[in-house]
C-alpha positions in Angstrom: 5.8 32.0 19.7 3.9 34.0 17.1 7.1 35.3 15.2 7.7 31.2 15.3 5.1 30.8 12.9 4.9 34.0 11.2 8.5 33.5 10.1 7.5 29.5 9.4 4.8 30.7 7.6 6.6 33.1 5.2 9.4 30.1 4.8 6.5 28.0 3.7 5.2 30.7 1.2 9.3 31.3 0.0 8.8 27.3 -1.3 5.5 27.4 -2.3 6.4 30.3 -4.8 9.6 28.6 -5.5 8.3 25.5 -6.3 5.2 27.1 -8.5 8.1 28.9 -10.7 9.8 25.6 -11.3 5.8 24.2 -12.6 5.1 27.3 -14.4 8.8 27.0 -16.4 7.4 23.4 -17.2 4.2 24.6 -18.1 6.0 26.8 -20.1 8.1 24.6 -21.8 5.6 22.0 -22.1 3.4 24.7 -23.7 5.7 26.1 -26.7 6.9 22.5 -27.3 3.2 21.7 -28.2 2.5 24.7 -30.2 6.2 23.5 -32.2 4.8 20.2 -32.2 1.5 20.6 -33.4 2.4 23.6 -36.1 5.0 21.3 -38.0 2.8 18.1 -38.2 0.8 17.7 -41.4 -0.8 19.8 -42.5 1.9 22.3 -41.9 1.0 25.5 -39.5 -2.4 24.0 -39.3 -3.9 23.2 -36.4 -6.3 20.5 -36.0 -9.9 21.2 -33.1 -8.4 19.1 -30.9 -4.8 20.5 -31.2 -6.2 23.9 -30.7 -8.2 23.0 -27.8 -5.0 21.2 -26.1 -3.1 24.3 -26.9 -5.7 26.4 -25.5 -6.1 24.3 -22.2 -2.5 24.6 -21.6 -2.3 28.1 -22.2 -5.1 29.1 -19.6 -3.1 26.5 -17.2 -0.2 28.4 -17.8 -2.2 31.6 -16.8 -4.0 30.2 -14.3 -0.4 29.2 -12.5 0.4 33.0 -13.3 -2.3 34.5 -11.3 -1.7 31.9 -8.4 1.5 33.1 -8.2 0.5 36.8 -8.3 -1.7 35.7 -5.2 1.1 34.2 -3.0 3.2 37.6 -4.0 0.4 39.7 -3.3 0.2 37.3 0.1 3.9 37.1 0.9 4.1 41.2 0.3 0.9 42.4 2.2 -0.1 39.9 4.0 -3.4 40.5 2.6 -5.2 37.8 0.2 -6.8 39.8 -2.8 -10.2 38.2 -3.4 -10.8 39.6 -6.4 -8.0 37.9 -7.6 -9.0 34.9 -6.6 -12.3 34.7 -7.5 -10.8 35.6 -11.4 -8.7 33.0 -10.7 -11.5 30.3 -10.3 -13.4 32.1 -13.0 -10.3 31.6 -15.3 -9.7 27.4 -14.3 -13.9 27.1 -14.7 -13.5 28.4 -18.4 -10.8 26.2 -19.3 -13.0 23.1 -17.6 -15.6 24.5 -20.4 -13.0 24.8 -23.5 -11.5 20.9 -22.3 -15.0 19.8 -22.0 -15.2 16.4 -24.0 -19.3 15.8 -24.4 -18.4 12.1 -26.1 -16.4 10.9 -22.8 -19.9 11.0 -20.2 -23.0 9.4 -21.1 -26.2 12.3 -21.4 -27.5 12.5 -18.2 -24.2 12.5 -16.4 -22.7 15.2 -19.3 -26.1 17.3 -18.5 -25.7 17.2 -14.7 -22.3 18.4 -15.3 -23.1 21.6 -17.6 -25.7 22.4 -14.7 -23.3 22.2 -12.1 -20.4 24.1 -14.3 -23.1 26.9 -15.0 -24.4 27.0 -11.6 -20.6 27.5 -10.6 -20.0 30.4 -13.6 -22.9 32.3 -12.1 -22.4 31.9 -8.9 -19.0 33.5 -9.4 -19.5 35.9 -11.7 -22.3 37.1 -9.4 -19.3 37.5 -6.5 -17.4 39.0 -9.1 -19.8 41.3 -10.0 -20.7 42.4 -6.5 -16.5 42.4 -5.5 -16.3 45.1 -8.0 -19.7 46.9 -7.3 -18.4 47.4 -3.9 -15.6 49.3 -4.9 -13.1 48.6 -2.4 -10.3 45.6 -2.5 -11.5 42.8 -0.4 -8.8 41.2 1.9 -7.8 39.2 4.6 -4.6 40.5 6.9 -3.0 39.8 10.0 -4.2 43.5 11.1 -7.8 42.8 10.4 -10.0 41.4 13.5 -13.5 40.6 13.1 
């Protein structure tokens, strides 16, 4: 019954990876027809705050489908989850929540609650980070470890 799922389980990791390519080649479409886009619009090869900031946005998205798929490799490979990797990950999606931050679409109190809870989230994983890579060793979960 176990090599049931474990082969189930790798089937469903085969699809998710497949069907992350297909959004990443999307992404990635998506992305250079922007940059096109927003270069040839007036003023030429200029690019306007909230052009760049779209751009930028879609370029960490990009990345951020990148590293997720690194994940599910690293997964589908070793069956071992790298934390490190995913905590950079969340680091990496947090930062482009800061850069696609839009202060005039919340009122002040509910914009200020927000920046509190972003920051509390930015140091509370950069203090994981930090203490991932103080350890030393590669964090990970696997089918041979037993707690």
């Amino acid at each position: 019954m176990i090599e049931i799922v474990n082969k189930f389980e790798k089937i469903v990791y085969v699809l998710l990876m497949a069907f992350l390519m297909v959004v990443l080649t999307a992404s990635l479409v998506e992305l250079v027809w922007y940059i096109f886009r927003s270069l040839t619009n007036d003023p030429l090869y200029l690019l306007e705050s909230h052009e760049l900031i779209a751009v930028l946005g879609a370029f960490l998205l990009v990345l951020i489908g990148v590293e997720l798929l690194d994940t599910i490799k690293a997964y589908f490979s070793e069956n071992t989850i790298h934390v490190e990797i995913v905590v950079l990950l969340a680091i990496i999606a947090i930062a482009r929540k800061v850069i696609l931050l839009d202060p005039t679409s919340v009122s002040g109190v509910d914009f200020g609650f927000e920046l509190m809870g972003i920051g509390v989230v930015v140091v509370g994983l950069a203090s994981g980070y930090y203490l991932i890579k103080k350890a030393g060793i590669t964090i990970g979960t696997s089918e041979n470890e037993h707690k």
